[in-house]
C-alpha positions in Angstrom: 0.0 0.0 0.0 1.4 3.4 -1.0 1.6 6.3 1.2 -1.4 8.6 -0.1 -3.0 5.0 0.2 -2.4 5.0 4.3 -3.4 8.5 4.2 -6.9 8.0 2.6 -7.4 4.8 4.7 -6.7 7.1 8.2 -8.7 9.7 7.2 -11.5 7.6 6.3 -11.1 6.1 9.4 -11.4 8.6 11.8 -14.3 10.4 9.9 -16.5 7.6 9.9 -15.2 4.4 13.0 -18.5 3.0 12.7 -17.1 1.2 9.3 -16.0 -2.4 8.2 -12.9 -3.1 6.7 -15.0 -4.4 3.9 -17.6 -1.1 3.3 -13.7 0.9 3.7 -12.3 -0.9 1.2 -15.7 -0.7 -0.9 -15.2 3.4 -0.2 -11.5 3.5 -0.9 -12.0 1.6 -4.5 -15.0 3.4 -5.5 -14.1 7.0 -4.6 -10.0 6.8 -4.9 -9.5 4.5 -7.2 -7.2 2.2 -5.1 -7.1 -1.7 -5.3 -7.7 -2.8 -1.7 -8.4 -5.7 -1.1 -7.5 -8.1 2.7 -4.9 -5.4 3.0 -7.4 -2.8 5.3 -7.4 -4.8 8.4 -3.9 -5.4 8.4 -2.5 -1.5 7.6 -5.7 -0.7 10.3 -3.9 -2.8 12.7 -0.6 -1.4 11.7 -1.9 1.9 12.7 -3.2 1.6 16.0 -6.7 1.2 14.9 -8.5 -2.0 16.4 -12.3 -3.1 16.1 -13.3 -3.3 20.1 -16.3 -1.9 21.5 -16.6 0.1 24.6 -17.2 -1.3 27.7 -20.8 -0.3 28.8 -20.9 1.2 31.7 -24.1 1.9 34.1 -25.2 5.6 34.2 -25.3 6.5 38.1 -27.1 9.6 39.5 -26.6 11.5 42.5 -29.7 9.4 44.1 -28.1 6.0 42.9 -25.1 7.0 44.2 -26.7 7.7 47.9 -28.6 4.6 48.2 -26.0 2.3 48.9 -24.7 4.3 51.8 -28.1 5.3 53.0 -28.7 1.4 53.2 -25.6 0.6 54.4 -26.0 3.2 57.8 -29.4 1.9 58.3 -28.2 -2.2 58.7 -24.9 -0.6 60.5 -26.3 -1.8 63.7 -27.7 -5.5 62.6 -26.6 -8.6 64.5 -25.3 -12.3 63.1 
């Protein structure tokens, strides 16, 4: 893969991560011109880019946040 080649392939990359490696290689043949074919996910891996998802992560309010304390003062004084 050429230079210009990496260049297109980063910057179609971070103006659109919700993409395959396929539909990017789709884009970069159609609209550049450039035969790409397995070579996307292995020059995406070269550049630091990796296909992981974010860890989900539970949204927690102010009262969430109070409830295990309040609950945890109020049994503070249970017995075995």
């Amino acid at each position: 893969m050429t230079e210009q080649g990496q260049r297109m392939l980063k910057h179609t990359v971070r103006r659109s991560r919700q993409l395959s490696a396929e539909s990017i290689a789709k884009y970069l043949q159609t609209s550049c011109g450039l035969k790409i074919s397995t070579t996307v996910r292995r020059e995406l891996h070269r550049m630091g880019f990796h296909g992981r998802a974010a860890p989900s992560k539970p949204y927690i309010t102010k009262c969430n946040a109070k409830r295990p304390m309040q609950w945890c003062k109020s049994c503070h004084y249970w017995t075995l």
